[in-house]
Structure formats: C-alpha cells, structure tokens
Backbone as CSV, one residue per row, in Angstrom:
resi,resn,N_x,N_y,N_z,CA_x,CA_y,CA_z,C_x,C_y,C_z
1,UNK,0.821,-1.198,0.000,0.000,0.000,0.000,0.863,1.258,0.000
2,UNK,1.811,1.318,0.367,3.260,2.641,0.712,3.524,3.155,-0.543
3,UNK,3.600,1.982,-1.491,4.170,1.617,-3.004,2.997,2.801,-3.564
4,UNK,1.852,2.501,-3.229,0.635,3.423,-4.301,0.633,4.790,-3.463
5,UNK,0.662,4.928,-2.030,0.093,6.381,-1.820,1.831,7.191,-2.098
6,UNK,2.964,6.050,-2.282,4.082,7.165,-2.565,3.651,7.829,-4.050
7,UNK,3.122,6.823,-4.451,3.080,6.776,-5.817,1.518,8.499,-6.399
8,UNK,0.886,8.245,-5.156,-0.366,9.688,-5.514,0.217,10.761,-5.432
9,UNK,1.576,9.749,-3.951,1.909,11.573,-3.705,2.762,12.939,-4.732
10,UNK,3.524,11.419,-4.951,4.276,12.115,-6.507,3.659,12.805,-7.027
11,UNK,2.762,12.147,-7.495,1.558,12.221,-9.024,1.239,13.827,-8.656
12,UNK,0.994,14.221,-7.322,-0.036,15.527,-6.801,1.080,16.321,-6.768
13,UNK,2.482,15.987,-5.947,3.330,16.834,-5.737,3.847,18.014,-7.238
14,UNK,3.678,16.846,-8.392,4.720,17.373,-9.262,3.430,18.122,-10.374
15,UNK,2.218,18.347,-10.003,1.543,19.419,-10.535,1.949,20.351,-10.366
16,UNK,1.820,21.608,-11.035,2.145,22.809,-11.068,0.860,23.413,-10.439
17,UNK,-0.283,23.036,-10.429,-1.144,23.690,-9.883,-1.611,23.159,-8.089
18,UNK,-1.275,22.013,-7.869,-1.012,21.904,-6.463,-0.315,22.469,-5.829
19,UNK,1.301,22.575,-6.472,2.217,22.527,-6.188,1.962,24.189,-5.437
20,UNK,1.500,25.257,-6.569,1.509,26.489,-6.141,0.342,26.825,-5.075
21,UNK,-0.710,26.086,-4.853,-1.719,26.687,-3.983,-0.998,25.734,-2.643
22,UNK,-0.919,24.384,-2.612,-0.830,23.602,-1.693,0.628,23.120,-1.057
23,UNK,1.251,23.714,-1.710,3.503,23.592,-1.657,3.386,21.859,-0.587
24,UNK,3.522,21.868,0.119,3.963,20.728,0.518,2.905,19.830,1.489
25,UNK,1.887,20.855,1.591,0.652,20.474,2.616,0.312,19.386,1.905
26,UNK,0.716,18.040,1.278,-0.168,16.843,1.343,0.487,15.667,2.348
27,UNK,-0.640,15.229,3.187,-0.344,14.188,3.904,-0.894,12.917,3.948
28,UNK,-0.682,11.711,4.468,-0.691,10.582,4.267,-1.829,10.176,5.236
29,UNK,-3.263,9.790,5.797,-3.864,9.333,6.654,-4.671,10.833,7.070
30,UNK,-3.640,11.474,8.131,-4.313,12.816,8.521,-3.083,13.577,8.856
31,UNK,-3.090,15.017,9.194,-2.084,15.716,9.486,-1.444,15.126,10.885
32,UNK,-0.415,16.127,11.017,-0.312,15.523,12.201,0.125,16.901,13.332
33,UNK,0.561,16.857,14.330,0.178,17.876,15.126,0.993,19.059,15.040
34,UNK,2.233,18.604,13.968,3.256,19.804,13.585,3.386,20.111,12.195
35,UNK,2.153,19.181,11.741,1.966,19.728,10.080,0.939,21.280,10.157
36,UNK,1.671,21.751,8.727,0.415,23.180,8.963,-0.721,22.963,8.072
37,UNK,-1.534,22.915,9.047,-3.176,23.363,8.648,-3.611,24.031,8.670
38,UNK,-3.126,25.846,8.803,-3.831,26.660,9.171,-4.358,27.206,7.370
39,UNK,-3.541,26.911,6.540,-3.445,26.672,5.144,-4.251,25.707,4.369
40,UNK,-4.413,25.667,3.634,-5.435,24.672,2.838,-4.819,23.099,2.285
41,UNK,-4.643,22.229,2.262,-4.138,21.267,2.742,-5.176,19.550,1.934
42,UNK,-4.237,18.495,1.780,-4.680,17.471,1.031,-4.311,16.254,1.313
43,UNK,-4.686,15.517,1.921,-5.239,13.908,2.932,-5.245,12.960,1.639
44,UNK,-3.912,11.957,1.427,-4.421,10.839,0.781,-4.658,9.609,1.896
45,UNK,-5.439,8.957,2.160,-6.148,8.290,2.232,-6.790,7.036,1.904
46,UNK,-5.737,5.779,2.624,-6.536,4.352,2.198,-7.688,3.883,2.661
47,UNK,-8.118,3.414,2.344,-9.489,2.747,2.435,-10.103,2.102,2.745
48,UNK,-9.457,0.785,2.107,-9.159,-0.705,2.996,-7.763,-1.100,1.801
49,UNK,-7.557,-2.709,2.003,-6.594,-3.261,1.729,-7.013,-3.329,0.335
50,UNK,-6.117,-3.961,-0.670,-6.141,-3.450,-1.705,-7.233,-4.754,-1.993
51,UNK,-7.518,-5.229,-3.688,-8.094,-6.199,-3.717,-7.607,-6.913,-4.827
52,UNK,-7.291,-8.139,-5.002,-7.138,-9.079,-5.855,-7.686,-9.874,-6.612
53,UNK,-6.881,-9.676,-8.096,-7.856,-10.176,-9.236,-6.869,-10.505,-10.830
54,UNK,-7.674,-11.763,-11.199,-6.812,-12.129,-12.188,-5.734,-12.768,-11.699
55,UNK,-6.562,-14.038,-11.822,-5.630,-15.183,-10.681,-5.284,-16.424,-11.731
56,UNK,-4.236,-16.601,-11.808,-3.730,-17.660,-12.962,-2.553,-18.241,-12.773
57,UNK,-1.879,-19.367,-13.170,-0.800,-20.259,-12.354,-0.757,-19.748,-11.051
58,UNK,-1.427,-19.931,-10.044,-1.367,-20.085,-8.887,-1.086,-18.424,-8.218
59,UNK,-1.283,-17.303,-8.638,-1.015,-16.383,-8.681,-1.867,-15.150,-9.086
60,UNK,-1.973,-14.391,-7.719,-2.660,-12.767,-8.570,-2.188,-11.616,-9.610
61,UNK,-2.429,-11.352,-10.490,-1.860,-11.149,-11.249,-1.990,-9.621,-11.136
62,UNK,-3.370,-8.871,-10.560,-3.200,-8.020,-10.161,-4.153,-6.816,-8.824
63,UNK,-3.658,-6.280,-8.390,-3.917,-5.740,-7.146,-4.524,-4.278,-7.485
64,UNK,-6.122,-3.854,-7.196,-7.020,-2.868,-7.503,-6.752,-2.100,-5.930
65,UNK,-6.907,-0.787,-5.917,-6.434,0.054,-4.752,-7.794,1.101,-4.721
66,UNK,-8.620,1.165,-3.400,-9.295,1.746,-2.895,-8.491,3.429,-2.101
67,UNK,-8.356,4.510,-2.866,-7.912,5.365,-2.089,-9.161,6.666,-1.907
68,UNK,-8.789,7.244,-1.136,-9.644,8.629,-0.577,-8.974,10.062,-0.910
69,UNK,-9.158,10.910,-1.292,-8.683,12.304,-1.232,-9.439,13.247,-0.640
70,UNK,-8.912,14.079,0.560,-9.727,14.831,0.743,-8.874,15.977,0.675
71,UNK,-9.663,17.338,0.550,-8.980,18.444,0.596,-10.077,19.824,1.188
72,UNK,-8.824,19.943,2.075,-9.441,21.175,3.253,-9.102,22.668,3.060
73,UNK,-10.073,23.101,3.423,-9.582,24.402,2.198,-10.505,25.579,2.959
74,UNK,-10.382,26.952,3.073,-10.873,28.242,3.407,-11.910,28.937,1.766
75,UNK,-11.341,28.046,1.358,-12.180,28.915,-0.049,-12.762,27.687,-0.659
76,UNK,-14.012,27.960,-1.061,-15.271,26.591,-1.553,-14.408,26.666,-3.358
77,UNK,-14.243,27.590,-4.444,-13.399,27.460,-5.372,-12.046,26.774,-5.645
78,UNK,-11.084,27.119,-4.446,-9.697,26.395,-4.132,-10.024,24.945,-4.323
79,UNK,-11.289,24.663,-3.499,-11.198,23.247,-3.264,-12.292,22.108,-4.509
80,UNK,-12.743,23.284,-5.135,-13.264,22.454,-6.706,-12.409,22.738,-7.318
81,UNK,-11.859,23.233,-7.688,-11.002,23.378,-9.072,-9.930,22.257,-8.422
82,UNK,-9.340,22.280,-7.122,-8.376,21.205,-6.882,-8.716,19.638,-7.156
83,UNK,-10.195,19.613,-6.999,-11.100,18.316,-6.760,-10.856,18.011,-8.808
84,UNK,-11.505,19.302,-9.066,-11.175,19.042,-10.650,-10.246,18.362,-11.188
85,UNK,-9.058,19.015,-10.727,-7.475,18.698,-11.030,-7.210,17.239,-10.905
86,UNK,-7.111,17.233,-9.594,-6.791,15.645,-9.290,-7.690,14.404,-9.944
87,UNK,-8.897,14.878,-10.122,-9.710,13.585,-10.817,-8.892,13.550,-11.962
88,UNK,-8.655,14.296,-12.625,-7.939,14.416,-13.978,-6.465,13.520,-14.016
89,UNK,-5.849,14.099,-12.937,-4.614,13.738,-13.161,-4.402,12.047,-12.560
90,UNK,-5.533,11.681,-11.892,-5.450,10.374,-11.476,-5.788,9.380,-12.430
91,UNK,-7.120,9.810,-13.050,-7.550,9.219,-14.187,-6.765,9.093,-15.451
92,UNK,-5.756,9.553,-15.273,-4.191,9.347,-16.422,-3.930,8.327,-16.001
93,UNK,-3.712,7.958,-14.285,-2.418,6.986,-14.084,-3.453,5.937,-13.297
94,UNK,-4.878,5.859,-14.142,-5.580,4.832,-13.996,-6.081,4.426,-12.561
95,UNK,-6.479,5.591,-12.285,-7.050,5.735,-10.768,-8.414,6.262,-11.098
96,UNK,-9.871,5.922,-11.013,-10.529,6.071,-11.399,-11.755,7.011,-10.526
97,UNK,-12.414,7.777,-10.566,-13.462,8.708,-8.946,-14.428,7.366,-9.602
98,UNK,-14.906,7.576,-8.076,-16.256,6.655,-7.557,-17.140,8.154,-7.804
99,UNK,-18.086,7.336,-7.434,-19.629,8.372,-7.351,-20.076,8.632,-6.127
100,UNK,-18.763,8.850,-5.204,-19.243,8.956,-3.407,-17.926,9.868,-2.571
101,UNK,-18.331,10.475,-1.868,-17.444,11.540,-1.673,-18.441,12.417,-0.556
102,UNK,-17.861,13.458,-0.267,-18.044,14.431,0.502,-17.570,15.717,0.048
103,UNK,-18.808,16.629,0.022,-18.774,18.280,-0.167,-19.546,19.180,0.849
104,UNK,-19.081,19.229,1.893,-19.440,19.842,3.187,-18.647,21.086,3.442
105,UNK,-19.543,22.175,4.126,-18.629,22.957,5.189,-18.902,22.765,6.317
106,UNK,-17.872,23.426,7.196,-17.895,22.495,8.745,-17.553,23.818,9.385
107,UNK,-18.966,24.861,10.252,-18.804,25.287,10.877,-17.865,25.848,11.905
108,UNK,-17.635,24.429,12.787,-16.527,24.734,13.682,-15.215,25.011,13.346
109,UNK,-14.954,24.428,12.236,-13.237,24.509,11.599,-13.234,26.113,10.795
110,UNK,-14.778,26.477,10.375,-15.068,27.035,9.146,-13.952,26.759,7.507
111,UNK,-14.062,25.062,7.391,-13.297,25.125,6.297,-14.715,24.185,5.247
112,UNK,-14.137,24.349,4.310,-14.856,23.395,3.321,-13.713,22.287,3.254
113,UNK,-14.531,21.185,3.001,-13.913,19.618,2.649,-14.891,18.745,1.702
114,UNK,-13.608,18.277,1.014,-14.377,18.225,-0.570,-13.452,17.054,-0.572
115,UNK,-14.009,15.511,-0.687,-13.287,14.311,-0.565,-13.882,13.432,-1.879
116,UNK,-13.234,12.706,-2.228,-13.527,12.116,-3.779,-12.527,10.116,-3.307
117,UNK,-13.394,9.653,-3.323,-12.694,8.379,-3.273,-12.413,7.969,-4.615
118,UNK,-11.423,6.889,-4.944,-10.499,6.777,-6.003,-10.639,4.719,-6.645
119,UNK,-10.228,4.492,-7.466,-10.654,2.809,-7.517,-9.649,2.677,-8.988
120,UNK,-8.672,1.737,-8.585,-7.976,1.121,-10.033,-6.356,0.636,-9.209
121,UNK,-5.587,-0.075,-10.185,-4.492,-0.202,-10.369,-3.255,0.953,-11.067
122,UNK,-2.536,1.849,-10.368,-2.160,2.779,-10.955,-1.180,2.277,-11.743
123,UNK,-0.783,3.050,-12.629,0.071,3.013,-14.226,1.240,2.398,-13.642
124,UNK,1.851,2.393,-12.252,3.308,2.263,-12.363,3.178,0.735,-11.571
125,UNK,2.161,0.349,-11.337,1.744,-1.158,-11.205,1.405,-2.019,-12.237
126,UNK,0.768,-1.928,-13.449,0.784,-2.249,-14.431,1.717,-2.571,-15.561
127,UNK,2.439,-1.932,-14.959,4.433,-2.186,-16.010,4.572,-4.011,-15.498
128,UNK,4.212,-4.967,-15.533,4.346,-6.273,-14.997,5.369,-6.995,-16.346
C-alpha cells in the first residue's frame, strides 16, 4: 500500500497547480500535530486493503487500490477546481473517482472539505 500512496503523492506533488496553492501540505492518513493546517491542505487516504484479481498459475496477477482524497480548504473554489485537477490527473495513471465523496462545510473549523474516493491499479503497477 506505501508503493501506491508514494506513488499519488508524486503524481499531486509534481503538478504545477497543487504545487503552487498547496507547496507541501499533502499528507498521508491525517495531518499531524506539527503539520500546517492553518493553510489549505490534502489527505491521501486508504481505504481498505487493496483487492485481488486475475488469478492464474497459482497467482494474482493483479492488485485494484481503494484510495480517498480529501482536501481542506478556506475557499469553496480552491477546493473544486483542486477536486477538478486531481480527478484528472489520477484518471491518467488509472485511478478512477467513484460516485461517493463528501462536499461539506464544517462550521466549527469554518473550512470546506471536498473528498472524492479513487478505484484502479495505478500506471506504475501495471508495467508487470
């Protein structure tokens, strides 16, 4: 599982348009108590364990990955156009959006969170 979320993080890091709103704010699970959040910020997110399929000489041939993205944000725009972005750029490297997610604002934090779960084998797993 390390193998795929190194693998999102890349994928998000080396946008030019993450890169400039979000610089280094993406984290793995949830922040943590010396990461900054006071900034707008992006949660990859497993799911469960991966799942297996395409089973032949005694062997899976290949492994489908359940991931989550969420992204926390002060501005309801920041965080669609980011939501935009990333569906895009995942759906290159064969990461596919589900039809379930979360688009809430949350009072107490006053942030918006805009989460998009994810479904496939990414591109750099498929090189077999």
């Amino acid at each position: 599982m390390d193998e795929v979320l190194n693998y999102v993080y890349d994928v998000l890091k080396k946008d030019a348009f993450i890169q400039s709103n979000f610089e280094n704010r993406i984290y793995w699970y949830e922040p943590s108590e010396n990461d900054e959040v006071d900034k707008a910020f992006i949660i990859i997110d497993p799911l469960k364990p991966f799942d297996t399929m395409h089973y032949a000489s005694n062997t899976f041939n290949s492994k489908y990955f359940y991931i989550q993205i969420n992204i926390e944000t002060y501005d309801w725009t920041l965080a669609h156009q980011t939501l935009s972005n990333i569906s895009e750029l995942l759906c290159n490297h064969s990461l596919v959006p589900q039809n379930d997610g979360l688009d809430d604002y949350f009072e107490d934090t006053k942030r918006y969170v805009v989460t998009e779960r994810y479904y496939g084998t990414p591109t750099i797993l498929n090189k077999n």
